[in-house]
Residue frames relative to the residue before (quaternion, step in Angstrom):
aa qw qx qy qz dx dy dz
X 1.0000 0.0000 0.0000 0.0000 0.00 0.00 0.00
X 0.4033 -0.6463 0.6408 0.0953 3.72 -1.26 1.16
X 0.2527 0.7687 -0.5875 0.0066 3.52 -1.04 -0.03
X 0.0692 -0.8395 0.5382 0.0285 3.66 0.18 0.92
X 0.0014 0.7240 -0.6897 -0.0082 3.82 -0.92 0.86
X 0.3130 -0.7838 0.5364 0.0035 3.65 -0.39 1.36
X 0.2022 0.6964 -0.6818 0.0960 3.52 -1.35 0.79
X 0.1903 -0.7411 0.6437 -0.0170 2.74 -1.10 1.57
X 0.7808 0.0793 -0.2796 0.5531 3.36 1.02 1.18
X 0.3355 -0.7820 0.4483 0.2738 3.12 -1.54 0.36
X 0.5637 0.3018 -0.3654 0.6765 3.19 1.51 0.70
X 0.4716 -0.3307 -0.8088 0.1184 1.46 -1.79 2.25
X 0.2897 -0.7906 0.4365 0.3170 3.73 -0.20 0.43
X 0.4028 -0.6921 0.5403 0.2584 3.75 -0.36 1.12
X 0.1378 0.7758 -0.6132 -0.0556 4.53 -0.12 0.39
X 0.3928 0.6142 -0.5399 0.4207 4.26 1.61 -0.07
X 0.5957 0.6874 -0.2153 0.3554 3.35 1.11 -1.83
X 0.6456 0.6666 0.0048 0.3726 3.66 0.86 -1.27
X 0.7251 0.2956 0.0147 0.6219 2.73 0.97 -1.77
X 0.3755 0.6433 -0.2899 0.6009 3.64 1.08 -0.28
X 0.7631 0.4081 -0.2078 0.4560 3.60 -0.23 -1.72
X 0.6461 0.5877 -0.2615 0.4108 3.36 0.64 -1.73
X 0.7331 0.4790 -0.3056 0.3739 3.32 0.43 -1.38
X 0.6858 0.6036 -0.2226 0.3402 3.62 1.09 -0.64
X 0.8293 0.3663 0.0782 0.4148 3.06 1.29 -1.48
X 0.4819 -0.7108 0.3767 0.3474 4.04 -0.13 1.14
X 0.7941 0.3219 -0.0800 0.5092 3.42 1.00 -1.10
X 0.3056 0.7906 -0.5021 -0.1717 3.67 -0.89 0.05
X 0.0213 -0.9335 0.3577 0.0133 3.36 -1.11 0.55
X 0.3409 -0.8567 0.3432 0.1793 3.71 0.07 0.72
X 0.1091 0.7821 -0.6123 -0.0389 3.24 -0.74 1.02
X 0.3544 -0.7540 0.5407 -0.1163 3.41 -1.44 1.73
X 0.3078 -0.7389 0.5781 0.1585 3.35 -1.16 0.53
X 0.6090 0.4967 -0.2949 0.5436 3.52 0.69 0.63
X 0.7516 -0.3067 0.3363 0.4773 3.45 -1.13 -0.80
X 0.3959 -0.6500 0.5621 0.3237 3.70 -1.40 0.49
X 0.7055 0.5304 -0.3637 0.2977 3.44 0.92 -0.30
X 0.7595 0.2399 -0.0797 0.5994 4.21 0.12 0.28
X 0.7216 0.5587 -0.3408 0.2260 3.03 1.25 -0.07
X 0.7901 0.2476 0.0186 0.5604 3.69 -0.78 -1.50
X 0.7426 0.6062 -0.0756 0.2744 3.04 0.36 -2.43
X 0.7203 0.5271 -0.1770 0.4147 3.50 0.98 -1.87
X 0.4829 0.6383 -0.2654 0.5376 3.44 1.73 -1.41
X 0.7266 0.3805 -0.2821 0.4977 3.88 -0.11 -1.32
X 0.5571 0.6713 -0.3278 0.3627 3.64 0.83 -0.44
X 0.7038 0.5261 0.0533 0.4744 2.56 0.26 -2.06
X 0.6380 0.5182 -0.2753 0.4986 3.87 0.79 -0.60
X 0.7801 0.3193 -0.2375 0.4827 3.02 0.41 -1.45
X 0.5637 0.5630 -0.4772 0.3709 3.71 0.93 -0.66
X 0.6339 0.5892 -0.2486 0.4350 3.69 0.69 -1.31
X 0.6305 0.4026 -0.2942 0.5949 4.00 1.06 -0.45
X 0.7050 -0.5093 0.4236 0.2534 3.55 0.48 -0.48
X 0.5736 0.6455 -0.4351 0.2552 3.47 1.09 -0.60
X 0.4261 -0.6646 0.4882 0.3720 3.04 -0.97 0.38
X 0.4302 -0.7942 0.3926 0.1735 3.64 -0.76 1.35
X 0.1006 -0.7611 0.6319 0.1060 3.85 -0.69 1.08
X 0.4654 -0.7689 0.2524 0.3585 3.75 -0.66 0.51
X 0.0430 -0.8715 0.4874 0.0337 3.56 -0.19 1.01
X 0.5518 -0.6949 0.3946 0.2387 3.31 -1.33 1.02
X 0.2338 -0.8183 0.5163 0.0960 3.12 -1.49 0.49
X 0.2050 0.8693 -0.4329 -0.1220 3.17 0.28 0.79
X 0.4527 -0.6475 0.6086 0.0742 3.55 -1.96 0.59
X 0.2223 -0.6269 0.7430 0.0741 3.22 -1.53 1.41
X 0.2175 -0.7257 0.6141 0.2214 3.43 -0.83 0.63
X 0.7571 -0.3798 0.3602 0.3909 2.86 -1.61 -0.04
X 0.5585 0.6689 -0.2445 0.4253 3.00 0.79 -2.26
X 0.7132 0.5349 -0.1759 0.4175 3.93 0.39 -2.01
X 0.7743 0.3126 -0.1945 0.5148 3.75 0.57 -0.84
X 0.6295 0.3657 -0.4572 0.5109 3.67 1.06 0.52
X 0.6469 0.4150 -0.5042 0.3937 3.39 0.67 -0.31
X 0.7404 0.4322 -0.4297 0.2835 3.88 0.90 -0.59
X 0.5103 0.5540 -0.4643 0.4658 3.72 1.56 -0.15
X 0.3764 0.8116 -0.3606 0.2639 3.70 0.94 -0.04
């Protein structure tokens, strides 16, 4: 099973949304255009950590900046 919950910010940050997803799905994992630190990733973290879940380690991955100019290049 797929399940894709989009944010195209991190303000206002949806964490009902999240927790919701989480509650559904074996795996979760965040992928971000920016940095892995403070970002997308730390938020989905941080949410689920603050509710209680118990925390399995999930990846985050990052497009830098740097990474999307060299491929529009």
């Amino acid at each position: 099973m797929s399940v894709e919950l989009h944010a195209s910010s991190l303000k206002p940050f949806d964490g009902e949304a999240v927790r919701a997803l989480a509650a559904r799905v074996p795996l979760l994992f965040s992928i971000e255009n920016g940095t892995v630190l403070g970002g997308l990733g730390s938020a989905v973290a941080e949410t689920l950590a603050s509710a209680g879940a118990s925390l399995k380690p999930s990846p985050t991955i990052a497009v830098t900046t740097r990474a999307a100019e060299l491929k529009a290049a």
